[in-house]
KOLTI-262353 format. One record per residue: residue in three letters; x, y, z negated of N, C-alpha, C in turn. Coordinates in nm, 4 decimals. Each point is the difference from the previous one (the first is absolute). Example, Ala and Ser with C-alpha at 12.3 -4.5 7.8 and 13.67 -1.06 7.14 Angstrom:
# residues 2
ATOM residuo   n_east  n_north     n_up  ca_east ca_north    ca_up   c_east  c_north     c_up
ATOM     ALA   1.3190  -0.5690  -0.7800  -0.0890   0.1190   0.0000   0.0900   0.1200   0.0000
ATOM     SER  -0.0350   0.1050   0.0720   0.0820   0.1190  -0.0060  -0.0770   0.1090  -0.0730
# end
This chain:
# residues 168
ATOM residuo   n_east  n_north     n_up  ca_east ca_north    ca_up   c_east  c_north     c_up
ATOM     UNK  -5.7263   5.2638  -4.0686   0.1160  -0.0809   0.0114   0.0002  -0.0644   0.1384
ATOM     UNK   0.1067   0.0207   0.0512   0.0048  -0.0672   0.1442   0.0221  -0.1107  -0.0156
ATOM     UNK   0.0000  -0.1250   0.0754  -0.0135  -0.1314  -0.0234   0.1434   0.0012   0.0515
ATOM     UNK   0.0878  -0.1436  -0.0020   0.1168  -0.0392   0.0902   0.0020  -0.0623   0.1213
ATOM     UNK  -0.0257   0.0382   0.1193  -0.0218  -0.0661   0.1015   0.1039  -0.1119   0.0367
ATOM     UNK   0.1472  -0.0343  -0.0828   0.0784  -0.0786  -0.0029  -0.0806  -0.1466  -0.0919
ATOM     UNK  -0.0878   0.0640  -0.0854  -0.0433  -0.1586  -0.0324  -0.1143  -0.0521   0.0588
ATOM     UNK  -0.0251   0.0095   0.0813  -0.1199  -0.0209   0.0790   0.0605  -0.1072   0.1123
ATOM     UNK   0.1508  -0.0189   0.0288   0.0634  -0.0556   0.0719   0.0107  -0.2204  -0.0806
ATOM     UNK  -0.0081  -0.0026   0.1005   0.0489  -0.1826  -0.0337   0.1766   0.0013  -0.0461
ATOM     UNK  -0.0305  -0.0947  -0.0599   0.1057  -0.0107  -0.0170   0.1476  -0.0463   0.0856
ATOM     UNK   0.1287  -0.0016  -0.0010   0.0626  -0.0112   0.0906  -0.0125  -0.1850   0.0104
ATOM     UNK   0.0448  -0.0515   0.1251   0.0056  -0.1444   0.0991   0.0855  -0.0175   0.0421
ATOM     UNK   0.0756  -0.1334  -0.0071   0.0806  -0.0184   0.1298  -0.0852  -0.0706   0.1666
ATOM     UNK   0.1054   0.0630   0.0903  -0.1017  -0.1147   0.0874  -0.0201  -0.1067   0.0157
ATOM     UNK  -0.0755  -0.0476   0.0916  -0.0268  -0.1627  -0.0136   0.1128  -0.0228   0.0736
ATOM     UNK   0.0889  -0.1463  -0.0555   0.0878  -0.0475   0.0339   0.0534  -0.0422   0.1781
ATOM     UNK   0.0555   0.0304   0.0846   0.0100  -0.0562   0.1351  -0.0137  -0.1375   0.0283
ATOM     UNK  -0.0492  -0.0322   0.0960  -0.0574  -0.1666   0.0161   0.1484  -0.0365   0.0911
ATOM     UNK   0.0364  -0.1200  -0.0819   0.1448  -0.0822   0.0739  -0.0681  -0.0647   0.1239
ATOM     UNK  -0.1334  -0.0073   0.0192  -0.0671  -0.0581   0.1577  -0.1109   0.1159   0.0392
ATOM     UNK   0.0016  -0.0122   0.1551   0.0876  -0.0338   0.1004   0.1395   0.0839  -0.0567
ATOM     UNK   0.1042  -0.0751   0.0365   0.1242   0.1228   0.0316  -0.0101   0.1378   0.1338
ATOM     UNK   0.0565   0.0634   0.0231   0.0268   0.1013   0.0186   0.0854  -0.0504   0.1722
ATOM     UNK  -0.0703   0.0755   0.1032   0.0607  -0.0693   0.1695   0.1592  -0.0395  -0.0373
ATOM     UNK   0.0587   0.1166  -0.0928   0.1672  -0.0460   0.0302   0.0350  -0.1283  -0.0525
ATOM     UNK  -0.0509  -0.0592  -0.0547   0.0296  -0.1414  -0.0882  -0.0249  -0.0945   0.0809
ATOM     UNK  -0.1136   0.0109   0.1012  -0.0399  -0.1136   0.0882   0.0677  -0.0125   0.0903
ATOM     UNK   0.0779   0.1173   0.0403   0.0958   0.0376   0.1150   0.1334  -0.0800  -0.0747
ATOM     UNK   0.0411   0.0494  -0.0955   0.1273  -0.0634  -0.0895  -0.0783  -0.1373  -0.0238
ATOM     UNK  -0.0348  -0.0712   0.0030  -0.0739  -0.1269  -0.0622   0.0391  -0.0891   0.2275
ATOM     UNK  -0.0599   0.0391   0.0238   0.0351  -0.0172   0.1625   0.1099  -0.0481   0.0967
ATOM     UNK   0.0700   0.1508  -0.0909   0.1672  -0.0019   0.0494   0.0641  -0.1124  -0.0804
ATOM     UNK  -0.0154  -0.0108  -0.1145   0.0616  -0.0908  -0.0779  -0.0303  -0.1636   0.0519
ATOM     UNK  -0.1204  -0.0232   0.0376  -0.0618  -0.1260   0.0734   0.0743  -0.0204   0.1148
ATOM     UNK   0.0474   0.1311   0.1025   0.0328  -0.0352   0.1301   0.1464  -0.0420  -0.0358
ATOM     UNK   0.0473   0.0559  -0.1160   0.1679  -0.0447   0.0294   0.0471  -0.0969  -0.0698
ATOM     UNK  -0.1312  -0.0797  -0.0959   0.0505  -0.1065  -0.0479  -0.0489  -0.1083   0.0855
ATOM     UNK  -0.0747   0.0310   0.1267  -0.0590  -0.0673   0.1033   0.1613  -0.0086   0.0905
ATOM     UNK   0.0504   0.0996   0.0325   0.0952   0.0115   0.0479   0.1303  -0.0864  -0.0269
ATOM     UNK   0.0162   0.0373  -0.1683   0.1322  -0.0641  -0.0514   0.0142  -0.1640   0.0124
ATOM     UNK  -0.1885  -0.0287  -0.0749  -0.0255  -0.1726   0.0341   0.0567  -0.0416   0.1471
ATOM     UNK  -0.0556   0.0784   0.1348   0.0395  -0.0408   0.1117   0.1215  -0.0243   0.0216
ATOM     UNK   0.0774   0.1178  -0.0228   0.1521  -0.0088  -0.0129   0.0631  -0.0959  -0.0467
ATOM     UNK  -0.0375  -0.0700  -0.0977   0.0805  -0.0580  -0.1123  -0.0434  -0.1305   0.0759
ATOM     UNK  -0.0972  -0.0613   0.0202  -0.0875  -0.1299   0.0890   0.0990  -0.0137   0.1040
ATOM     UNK   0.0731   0.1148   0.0890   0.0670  -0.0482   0.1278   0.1192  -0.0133  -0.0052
ATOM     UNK   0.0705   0.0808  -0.1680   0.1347  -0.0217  -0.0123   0.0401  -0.1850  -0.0606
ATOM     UNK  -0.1367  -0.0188  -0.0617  -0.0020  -0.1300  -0.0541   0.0374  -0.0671   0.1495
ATOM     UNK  -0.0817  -0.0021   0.0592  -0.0553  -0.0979   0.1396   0.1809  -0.0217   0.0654
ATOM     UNK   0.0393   0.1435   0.0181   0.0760  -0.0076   0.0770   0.0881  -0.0675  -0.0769
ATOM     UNK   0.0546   0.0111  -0.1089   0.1004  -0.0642  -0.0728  -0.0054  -0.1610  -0.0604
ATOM     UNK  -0.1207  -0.0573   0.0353  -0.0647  -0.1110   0.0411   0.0235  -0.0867   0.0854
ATOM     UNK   0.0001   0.1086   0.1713   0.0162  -0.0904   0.0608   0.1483   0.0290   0.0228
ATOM     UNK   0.0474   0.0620  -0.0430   0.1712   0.0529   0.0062   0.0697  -0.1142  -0.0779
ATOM     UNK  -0.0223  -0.0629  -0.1183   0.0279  -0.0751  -0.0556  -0.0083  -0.1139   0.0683
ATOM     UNK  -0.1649  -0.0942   0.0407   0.0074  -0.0821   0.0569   0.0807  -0.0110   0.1706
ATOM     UNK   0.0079   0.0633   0.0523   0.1206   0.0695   0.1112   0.1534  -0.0343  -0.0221
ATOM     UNK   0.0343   0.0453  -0.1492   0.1308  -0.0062  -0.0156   0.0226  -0.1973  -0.0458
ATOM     UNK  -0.0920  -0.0022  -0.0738   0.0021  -0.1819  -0.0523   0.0402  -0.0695   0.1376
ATOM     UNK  -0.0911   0.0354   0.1066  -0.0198  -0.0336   0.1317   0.1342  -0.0161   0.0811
ATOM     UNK   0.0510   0.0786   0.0280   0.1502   0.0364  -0.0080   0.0672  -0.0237  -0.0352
ATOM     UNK   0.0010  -0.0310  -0.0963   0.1440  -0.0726  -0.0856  -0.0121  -0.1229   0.0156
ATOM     UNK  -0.1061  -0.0625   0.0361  -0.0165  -0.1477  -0.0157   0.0925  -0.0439   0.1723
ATOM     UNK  -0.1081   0.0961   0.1277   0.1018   0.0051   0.0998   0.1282   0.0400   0.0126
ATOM     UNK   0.0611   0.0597  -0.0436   0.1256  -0.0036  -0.0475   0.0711  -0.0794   0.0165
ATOM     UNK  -0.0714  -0.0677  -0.1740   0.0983  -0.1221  -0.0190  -0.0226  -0.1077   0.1224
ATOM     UNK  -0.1139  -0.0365   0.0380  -0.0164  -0.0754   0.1467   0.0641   0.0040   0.0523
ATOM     UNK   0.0445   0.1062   0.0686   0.1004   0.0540   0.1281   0.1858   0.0061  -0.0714
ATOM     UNK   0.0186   0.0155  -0.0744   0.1099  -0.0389  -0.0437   0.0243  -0.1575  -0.0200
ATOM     UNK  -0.0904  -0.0605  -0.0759   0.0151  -0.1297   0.0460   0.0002  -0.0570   0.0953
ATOM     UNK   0.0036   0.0894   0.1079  -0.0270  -0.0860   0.1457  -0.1343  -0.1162   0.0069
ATOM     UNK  -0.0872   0.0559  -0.0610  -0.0929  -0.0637   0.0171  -0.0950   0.0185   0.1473
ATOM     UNK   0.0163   0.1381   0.0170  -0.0323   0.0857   0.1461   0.1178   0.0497   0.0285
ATOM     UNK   0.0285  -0.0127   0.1409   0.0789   0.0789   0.0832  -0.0118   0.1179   0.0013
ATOM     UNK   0.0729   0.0754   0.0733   0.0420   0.1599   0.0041  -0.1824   0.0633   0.0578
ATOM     UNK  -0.0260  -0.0451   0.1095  -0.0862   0.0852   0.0198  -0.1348  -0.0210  -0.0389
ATOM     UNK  -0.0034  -0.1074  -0.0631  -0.1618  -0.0316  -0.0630   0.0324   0.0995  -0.1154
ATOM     UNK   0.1190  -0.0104  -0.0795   0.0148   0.0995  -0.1238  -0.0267   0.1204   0.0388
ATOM     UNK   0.0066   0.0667   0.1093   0.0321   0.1564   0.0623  -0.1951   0.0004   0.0234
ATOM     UNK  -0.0636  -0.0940   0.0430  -0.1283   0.0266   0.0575  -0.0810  -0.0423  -0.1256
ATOM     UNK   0.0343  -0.0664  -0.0910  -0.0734   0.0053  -0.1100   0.0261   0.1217  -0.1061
ATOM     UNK   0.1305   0.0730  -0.0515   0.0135   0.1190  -0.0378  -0.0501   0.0894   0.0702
ATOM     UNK  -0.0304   0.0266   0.1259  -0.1003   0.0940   0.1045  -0.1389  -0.0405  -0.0264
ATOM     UNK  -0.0003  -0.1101   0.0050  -0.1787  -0.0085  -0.0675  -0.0384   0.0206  -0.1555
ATOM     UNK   0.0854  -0.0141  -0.0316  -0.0365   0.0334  -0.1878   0.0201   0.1435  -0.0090
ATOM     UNK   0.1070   0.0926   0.1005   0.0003   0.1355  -0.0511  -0.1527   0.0935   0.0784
ATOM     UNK  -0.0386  -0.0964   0.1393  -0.1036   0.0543   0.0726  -0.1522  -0.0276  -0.1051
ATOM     UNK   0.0270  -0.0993  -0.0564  -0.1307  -0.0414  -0.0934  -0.0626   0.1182  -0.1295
ATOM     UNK   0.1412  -0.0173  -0.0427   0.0011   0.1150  -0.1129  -0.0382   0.1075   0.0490
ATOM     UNK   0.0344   0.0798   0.1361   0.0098   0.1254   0.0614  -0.1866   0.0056   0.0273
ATOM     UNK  -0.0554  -0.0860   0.0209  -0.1452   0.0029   0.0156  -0.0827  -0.0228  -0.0981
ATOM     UNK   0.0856  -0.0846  -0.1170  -0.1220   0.0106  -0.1152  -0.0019   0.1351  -0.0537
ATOM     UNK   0.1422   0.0683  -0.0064  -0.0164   0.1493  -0.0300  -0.0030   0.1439   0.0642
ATOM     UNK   0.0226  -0.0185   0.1294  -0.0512   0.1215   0.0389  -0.1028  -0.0278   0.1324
ATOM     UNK  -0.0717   0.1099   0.0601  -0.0949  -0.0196   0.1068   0.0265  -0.1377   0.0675
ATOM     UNK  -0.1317  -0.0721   0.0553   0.0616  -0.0916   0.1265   0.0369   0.0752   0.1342
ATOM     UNK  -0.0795   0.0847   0.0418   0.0207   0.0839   0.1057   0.1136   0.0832  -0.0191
ATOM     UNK   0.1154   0.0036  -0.0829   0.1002   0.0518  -0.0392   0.1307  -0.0314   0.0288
ATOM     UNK  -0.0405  -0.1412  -0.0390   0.1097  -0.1615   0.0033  -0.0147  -0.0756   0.1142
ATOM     UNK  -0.0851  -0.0261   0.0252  -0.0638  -0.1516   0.0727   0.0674   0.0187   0.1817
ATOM     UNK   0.0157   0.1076   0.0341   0.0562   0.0534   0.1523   0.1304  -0.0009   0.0096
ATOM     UNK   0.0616  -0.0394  -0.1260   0.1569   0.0599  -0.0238   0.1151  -0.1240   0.0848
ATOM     UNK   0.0545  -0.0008   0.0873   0.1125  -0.0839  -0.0023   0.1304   0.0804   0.0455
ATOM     UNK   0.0542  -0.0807   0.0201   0.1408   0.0746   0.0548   0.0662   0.1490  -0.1024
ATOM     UNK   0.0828   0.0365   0.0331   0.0056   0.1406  -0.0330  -0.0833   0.0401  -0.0668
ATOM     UNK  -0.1042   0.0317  -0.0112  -0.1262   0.0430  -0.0205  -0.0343  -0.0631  -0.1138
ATOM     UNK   0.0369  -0.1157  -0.0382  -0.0620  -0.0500  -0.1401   0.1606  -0.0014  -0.0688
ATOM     UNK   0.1070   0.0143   0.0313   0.1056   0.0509  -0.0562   0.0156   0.1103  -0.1108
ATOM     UNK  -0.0876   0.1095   0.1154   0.0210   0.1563  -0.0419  -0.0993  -0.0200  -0.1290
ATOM     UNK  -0.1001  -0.0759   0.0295  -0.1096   0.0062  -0.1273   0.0370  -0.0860  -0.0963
ATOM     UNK   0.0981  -0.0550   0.0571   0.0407  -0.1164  -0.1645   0.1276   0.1575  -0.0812
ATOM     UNK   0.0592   0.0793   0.0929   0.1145   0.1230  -0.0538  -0.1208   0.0582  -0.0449
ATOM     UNK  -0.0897   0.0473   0.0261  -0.0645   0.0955   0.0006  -0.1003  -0.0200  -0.1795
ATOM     UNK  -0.0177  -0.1197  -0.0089  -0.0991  -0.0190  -0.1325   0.1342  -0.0848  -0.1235
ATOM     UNK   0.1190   0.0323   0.0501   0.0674  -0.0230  -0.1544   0.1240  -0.1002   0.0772
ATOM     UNK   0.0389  -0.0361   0.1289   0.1479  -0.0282   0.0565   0.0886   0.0793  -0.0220
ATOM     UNK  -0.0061   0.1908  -0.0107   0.0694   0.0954   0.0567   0.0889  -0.0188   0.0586
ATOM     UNK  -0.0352  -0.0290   0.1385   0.0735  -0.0218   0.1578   0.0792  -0.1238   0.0024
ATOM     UNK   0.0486  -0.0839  -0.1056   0.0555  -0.1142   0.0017  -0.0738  -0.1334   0.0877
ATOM     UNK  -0.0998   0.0097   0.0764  -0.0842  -0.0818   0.0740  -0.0038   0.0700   0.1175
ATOM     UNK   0.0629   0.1013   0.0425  -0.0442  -0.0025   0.1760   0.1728   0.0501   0.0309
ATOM     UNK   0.0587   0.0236  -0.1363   0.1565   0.0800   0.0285   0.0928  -0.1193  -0.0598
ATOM     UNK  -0.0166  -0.1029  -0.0568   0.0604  -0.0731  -0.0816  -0.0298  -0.1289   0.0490
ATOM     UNK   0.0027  -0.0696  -0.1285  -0.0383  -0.1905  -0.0076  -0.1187   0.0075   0.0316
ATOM     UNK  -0.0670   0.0732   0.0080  -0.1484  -0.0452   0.0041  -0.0676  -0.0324   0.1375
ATOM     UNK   0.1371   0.0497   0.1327  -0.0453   0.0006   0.1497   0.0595  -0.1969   0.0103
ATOM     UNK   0.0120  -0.0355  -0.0828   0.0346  -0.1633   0.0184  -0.1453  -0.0423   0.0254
ATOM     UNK  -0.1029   0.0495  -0.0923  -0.1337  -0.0653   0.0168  -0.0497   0.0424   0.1306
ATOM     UNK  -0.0197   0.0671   0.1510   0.0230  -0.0056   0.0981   0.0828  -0.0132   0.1019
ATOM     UNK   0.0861  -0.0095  -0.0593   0.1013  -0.0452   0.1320   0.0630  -0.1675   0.0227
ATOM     UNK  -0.0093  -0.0793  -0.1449   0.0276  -0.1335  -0.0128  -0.1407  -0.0559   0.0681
ATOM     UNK  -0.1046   0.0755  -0.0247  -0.1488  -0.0813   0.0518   0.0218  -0.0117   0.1532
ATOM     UNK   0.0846   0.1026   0.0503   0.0055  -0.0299   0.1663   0.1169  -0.0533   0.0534
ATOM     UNK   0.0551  -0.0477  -0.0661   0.1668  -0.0607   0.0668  -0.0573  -0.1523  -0.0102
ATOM     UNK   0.0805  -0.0642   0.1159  -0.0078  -0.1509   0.0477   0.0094  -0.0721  -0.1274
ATOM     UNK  -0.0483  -0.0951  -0.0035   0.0163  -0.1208  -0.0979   0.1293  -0.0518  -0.0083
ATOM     UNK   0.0667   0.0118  -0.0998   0.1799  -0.0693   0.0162   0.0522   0.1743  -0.0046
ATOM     UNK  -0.0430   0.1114   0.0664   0.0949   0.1178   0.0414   0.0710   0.0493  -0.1784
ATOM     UNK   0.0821   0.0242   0.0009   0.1233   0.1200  -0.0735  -0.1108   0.0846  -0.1063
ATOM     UNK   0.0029  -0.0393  -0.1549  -0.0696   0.1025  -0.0519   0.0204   0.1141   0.0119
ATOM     UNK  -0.0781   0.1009   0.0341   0.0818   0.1396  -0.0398   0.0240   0.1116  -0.0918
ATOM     UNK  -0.0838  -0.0749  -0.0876   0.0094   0.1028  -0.1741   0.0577  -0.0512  -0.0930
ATOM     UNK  -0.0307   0.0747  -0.1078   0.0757  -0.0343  -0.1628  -0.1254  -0.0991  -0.0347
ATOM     UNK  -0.0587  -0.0974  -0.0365  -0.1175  -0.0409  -0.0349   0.0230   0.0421  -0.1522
ATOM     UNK   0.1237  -0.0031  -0.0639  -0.0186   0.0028  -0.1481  -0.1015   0.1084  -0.0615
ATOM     UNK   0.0639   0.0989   0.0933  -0.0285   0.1701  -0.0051  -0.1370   0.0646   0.0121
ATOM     UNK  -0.0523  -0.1700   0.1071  -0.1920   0.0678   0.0375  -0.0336  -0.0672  -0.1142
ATOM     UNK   0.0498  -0.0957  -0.0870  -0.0999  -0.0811  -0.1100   0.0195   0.0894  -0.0843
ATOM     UNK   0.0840   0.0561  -0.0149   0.0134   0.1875  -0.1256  -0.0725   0.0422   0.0399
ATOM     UNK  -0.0266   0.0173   0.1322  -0.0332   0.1581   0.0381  -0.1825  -0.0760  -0.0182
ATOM     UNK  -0.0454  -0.0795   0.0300  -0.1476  -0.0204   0.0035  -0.0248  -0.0372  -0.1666
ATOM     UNK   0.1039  -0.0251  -0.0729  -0.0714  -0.0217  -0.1282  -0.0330   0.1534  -0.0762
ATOM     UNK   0.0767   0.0754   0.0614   0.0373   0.1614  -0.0363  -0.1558   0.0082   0.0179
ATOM     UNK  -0.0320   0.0021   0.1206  -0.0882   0.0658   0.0821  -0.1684  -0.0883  -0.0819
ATOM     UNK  -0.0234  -0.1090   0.0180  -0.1036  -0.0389  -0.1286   0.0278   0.0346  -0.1307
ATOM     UNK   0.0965   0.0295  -0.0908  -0.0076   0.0550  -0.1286  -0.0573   0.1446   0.0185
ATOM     UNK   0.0669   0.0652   0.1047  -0.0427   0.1586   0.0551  -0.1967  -0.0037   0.0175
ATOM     UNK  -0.0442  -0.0800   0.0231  -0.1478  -0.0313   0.0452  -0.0663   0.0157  -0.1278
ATOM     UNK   0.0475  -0.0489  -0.1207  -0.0561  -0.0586  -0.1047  -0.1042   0.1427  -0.0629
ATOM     UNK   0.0229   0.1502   0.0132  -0.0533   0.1264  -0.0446  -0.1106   0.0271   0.0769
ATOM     UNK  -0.0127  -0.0647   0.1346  -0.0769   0.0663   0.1504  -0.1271  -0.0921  -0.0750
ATOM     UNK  -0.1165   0.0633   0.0863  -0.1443  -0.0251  -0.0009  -0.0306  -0.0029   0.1923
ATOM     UNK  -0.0826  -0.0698  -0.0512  -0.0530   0.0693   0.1773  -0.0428   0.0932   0.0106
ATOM     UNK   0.0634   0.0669   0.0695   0.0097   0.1734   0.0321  -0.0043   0.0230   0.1932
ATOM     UNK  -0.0641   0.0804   0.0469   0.0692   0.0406   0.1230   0.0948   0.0602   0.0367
ATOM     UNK   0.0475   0.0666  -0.0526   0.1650   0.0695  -0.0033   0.0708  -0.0985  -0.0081
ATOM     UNK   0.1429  -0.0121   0.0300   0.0969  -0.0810   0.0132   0.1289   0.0747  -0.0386
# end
């Protein structure tokens, strides 16, 4: 009688189960990526706060001069050089100093059109804030003033999305 060389065999096994540690390179890679972009989104979200922060305290700022300067509490051109310093202030807490800080004339015009005026500051009301700063004391206003207190409140609500960025 020949024997069965089939029972001489073990019986059937499953294998030993896969170990959930370490994971496998692609998980650490996906585990990584996922770290860098919630590293990312936090950043993002930190400068939209900031900016809309100081966009807010900016606009409070503003309105308060405003009402000042309508009350005739300040004359024409302290109002014109204090709205130039509150829009130059803002312009440096949020973007480069080496960006802002060189800007006058023309030149800080184009960058007030350029980050949320669209051209209403070097083509419009907005050339009152250099050109009243250089006319004689007593001389002939020569703008709309109503039109630059629109046009600069436009232009800080426009700020309120920006971060400090180098692009403009």
């Amino acid at each position: 009688m020949n024997p069965d060389p089939l029972a001489a065999l073990r019986p059937w096994h499953d294998p030993a189960p896969v170990p959930w540690w370490p994971p496998a390179p692609g998980w650490w890679l996906l585990a990584a990526l996922l770290c860098l972009a919630l590293a990312l989104a936090a950043r993002h979200w930190w400068r939209a706060r900031h900016a809309r922060a100081l966009s807010r305290a900016a606009l409070g700022e503003f309105l308060a001069l405003r009402a000042r300067c309508r009350d005739g509490a300040l004359e024409r051109r302290a109002c014109l050089a204090a709205l130039s310093a509150l829009l130059r202030r803002l312009a440096l807490a949020l973007y480069p100093r080496a960006r802002v800080a060189g800007l006058s004339g023309r030149r800080w015009l184009a960058f007030l059109d350029a980050t949320g005026g669209g051209g209403a500051f070097g083509a419009g009301a907005g050339r009152v804030l250099i050109e009243d700063a250089l006319r004689p004391q007593g001389a002939r206003a020569s703008g709309d003033e109503a039109a630059l207190w629109v046009l600069a409140e436009h232009w800080i609500r426009a700020q309120s999305g920006r971060g400090r960025s180098s692009a403009c």
